[in-house]
N, C-alpha and C positions, 0 to 999 in steps of 0.2 A: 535041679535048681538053676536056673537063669544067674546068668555071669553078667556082673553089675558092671558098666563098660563106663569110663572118663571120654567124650566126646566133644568136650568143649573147656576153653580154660578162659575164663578173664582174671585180670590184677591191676590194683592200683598200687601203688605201694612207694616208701621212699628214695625207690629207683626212679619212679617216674611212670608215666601212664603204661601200660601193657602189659602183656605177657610176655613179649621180646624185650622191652626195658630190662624189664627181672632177668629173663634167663641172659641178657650180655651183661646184668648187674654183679649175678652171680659169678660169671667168669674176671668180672674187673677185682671182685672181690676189696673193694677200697670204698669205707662209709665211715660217719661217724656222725653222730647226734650234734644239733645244733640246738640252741638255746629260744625256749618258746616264745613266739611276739606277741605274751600279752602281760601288759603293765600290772594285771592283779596275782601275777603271779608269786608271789610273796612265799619264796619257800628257800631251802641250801640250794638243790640242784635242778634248778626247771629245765630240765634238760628232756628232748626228744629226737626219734628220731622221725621229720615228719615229712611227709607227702611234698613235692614241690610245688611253690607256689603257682608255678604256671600252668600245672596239672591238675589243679583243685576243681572238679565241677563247679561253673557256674550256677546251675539248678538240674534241677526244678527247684524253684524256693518251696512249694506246697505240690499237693495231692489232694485230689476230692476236698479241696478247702481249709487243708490242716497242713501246720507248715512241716517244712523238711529238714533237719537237722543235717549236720556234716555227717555224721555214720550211713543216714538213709542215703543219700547221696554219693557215698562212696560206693554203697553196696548197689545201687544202680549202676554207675559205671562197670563195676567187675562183672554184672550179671551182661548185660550190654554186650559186651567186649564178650563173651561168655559165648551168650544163647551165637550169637553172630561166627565165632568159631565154632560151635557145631553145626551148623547148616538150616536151624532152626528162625524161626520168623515171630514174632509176636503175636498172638491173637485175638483177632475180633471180640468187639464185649459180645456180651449175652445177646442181645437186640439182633446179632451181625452172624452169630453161628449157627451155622446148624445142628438139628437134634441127631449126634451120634446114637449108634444101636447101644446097647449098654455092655459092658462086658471085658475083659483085656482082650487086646489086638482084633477088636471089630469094628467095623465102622469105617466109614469115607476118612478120618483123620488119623487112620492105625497105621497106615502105609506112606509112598513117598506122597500122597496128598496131601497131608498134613496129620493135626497132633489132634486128638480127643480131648480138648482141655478138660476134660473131669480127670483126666487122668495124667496129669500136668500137677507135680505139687512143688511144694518149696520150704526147707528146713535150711533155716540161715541163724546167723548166732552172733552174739555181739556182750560183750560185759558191761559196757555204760550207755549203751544205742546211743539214743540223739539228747543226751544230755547237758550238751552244751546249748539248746534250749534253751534249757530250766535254769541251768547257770545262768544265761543272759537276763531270764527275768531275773532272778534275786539278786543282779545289780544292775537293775533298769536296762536292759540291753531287748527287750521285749523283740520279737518278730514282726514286723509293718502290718499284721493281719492281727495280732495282738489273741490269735484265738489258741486256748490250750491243745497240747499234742502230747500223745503217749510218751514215754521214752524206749519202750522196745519195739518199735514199728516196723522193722527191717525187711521181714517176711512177707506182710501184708501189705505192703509199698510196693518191692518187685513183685508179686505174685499178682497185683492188679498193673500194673506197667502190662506183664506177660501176661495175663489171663487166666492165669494157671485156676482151674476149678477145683483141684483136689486138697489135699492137705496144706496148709501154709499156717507155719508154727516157728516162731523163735527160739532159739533153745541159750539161756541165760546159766550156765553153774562156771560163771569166772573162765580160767585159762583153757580149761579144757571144751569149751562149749562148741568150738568149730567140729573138734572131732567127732561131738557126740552130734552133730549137727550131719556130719556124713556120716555117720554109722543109722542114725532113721532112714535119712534118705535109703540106706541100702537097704537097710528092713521093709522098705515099702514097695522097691522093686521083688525083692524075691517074695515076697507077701503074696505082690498080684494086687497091688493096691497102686499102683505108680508104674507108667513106663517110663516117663523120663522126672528128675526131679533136679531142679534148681537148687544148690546147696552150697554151703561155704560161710565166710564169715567178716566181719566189717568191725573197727574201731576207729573211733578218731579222741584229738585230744581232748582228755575231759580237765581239769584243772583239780576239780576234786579227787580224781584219781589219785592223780600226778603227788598233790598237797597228799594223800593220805600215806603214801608209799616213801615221800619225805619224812614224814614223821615215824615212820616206822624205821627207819632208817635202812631202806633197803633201795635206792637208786644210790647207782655209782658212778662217782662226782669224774668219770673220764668215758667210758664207752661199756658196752655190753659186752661183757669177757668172759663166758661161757667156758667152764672148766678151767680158767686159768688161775696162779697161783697168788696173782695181787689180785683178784675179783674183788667186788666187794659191794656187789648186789645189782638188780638189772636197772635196764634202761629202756623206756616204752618207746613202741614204735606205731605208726599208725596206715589205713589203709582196708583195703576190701581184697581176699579172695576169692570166688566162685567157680567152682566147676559143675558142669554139666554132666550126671549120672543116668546111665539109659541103660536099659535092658538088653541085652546083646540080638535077643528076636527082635525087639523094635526097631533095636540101630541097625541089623542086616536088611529089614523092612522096607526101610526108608532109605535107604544105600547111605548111610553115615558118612561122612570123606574123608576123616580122621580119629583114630582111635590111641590113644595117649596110653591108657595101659587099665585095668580094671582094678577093681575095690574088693580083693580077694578073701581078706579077715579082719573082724573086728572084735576087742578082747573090751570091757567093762571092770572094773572093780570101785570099789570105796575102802579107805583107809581105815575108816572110823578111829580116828586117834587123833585127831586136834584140829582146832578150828585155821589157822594157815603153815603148820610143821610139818613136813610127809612125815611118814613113817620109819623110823630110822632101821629097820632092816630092811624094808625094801619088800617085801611079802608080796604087796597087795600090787606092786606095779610090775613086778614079776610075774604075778598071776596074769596080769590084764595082757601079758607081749605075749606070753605061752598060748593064752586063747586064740589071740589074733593069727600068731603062727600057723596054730593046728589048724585053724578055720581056713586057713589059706593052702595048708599042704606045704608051708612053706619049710623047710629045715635049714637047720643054722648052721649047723657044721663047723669050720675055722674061719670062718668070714671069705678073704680074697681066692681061700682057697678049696671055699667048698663046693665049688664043681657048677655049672651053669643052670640046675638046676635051685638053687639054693638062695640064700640073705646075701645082696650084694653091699646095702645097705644101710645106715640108721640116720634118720633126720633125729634127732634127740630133742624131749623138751626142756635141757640144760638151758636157765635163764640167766646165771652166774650170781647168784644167789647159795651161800655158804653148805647147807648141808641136801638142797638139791640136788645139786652137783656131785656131791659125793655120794648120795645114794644110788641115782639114777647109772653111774659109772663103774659101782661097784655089780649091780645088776647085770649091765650090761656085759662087762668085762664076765662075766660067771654065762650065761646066757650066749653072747653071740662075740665069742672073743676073736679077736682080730679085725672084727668085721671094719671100713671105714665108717666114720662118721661124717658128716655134716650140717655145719652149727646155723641154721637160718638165724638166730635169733644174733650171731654175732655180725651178720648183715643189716639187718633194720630195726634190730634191737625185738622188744617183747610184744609181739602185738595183741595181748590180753585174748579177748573172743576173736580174734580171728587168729590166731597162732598157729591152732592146728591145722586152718584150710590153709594158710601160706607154706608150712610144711608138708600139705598134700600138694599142693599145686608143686612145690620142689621136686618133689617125688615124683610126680606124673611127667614133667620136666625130663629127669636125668634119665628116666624112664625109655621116655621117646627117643632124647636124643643118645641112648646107651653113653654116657660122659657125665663121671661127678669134677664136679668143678670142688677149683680150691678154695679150702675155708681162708675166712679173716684172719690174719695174723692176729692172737691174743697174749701173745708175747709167750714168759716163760709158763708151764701147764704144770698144774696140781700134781702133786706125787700122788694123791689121793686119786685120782682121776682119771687113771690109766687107760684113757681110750685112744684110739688110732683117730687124730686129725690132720688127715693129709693138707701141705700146704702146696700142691700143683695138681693139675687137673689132672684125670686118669681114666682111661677105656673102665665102665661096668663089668661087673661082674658077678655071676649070679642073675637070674630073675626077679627079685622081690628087694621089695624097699619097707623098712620098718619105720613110721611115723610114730612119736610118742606126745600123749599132751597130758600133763597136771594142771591141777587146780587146788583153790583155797578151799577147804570141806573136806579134803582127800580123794577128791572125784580124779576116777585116772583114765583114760582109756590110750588103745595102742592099735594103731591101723595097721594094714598091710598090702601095699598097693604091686599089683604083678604087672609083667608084660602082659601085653593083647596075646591072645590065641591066632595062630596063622589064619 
């Protein structure tokens, strides 16, 4: 089976434009949510944390005549920023291309001539897409073109920007939707159905989010404090991650110029036990890091010191949210003890559908540059919580990095991103 290879990385995110923003953001490790600019925001804590003004896409306001929301928008930049770091180029519409022979790796666009757009796809994820939209109409805030627009558009936006011909599908189940969003895209390559696939995930501020997560009284009225022992619930953050997954035949193919690290296992489960409560033993998201692991070869051993072959890792999906927190810790501490952690979400706070692609793209990150950066000071940590959160940067160790993302419905999944192969 073809080893699904990271070739390209874009991000927008509360750092600020890039994927170099992020990773010197990571290392400054100092953020905190500021208070949303909009007057209807009528709730305790309109608190976010959100993309810089000066970094906000101007547009495109529309596509093929339907306007563009801020998510679409985001997830074009991160794809942008993306395709452009892998050495890939956008393609010709239909009218412009030629008829490749059918098949994987045939044809004029299988090599370094270029891409077979049929076989070009795109799984990207988003939990409230371009909803802000819809919000603006229902209080007069209408688009200047005044024409209705999806709200999940995300996929079929960049997939026609890029050309991509093959699969182009949103993947929507709430927090977990980035991961599951890379875990098709991998299914597609080793399928034989995709050699390269456009993947990751895009949220921006929605208001009704925001308003419903108030009333449930789960944003906390000071910062996203992830494992820590005054937590007292998260804090949204906004933004686009995409990375670029290829086929390691294709990217030798085409002479790829940089290879970030591959998409080595991916673990699935569902809770089935409550509509937004995980499971309070921990079963089912246990189940879902074990799959990932064993798919990837990867073993846990005692975390720093299980030998170079091993978990060097865990990007965790700790949102700082009361009994997440404690499940996910208790797991983990049982599963991959010692191992380090590091909290993205106490960076740029909770980025809903794109959570899990900002936690890949970290991963692919510390990857490259073998260096986890320090986490966010979240002050004093849960007794309950007994993970290892290093507060200064430190050489990797180990090969693999464990990504985790939950969601509301008890959708769990758990990636496992390796180094590249020499």
């Amino acid at each position: 089976m073809d080893d699904v290879l990271v070739t390209g990385l874009g991000a927008l995110s509360p750092l600020g434009a890039g994927v170099d923003a992020f990773w010197r953001g990571m290392h400054k490790a100092d953020t905190a949510p500021t208070r949303v600019p909009d007057p209807l925001a009528h709730m305790d804590h309109p608190l976010m944390y959100l993309v810089p003004e000066a970094d906000i896409p101007d547009g495109p306001e529309e596509q093929d005549g339907l306007p563009l929301g801020r998510g679409s928008r985001f997830a074009l930049a991160a794809a942008r920023e993306a395709v452009a770091d892998a050495g890939l180029a956008a393609l010709p519409g239909p009218s412009g291309a030629p008829e490749p022979e059918a098949g994987p790796g045939t044809g004029p666009y299988a090599t370094g001539g270029g891409l077979d757009p049929r076989r070009v796809a795109v799984a990207l994820s988003t939990g409230m897409g371009d909803t802000d939209l819809h919000e603006g109409w229902w209080t007069g805030e209408a688009p200047a073109s005044g024409r209705w627009a999806p709200p999940f558009p995300l996929a079929s936006v960049v997939g026609g920007w890029f050309g991509a011909q093959g699969v182009n599908t949103c993947v929507s189940n709430a927090c977990a939707a980035s991961g599951y969003a890379l875990s098709v895209g991998a299914d597609l390559i080793r399928s034989g159905e995709a050699d390269v696939v456009i993947a990751g995930g895009a949220e921006a501020y929605s208001r009704v989010a925001l308003a419903c997560f108030n009333r449930l009284g789960a944003i906390d009225p000071e910062r996203c404090r992830p494992f820590a022992a005054e937590r007292r619930g998260t804090v949204f953050g906004e933004g686009a991650a995409v990375l670029v997954l290829e086929s390691a035949t294709h990217a030798r193919a085409r002479g790829a110029r940089t290879v970030y690290g591959r998409l080595a296992g991916a673990g699935w489960s569902c809770d089935a036990y409550h509509v937004t409560a995980p499971e309070p033993s921990g079963e089912q998201i246990e189940r879902a890091m074990r799959d990932a692991l064993r798919e990837a070869g990867a073993g846990t051993g005692s975390g720093a010191g299980s030998g170079p072959g091993g978990l060097g890792f865990v990007i965790p999906h700790g949102t700082g949210t009361e009994l997440n927190d404690v499940v996910e810790s208790r797991v983990l501490d049982a599963l991959t003890p010692r191992t380090p952690l590091y909290s993205v979400k106490a960076l740029i706070g909770h980025t809903g559908g794109a959570a899990g692609a900002f936690a890949a793209l970290a991963a692919s990150l510390v990857l490259h540059h073998r260096t986890l950066p320090p986490n966010v000071p979240v002050g004093e940590q849960d007794p309950e919580c007994a993970v290892p959160l290093p507060s200064g940067s430190a050489p990797m160790t180990g090969a693999y990095g464990l990504v985790n993302a939950y969601a509301f419905g008890g959708n769990n999944i758990s990636l496992v991103f390796g180094e590249a192969a020499a």
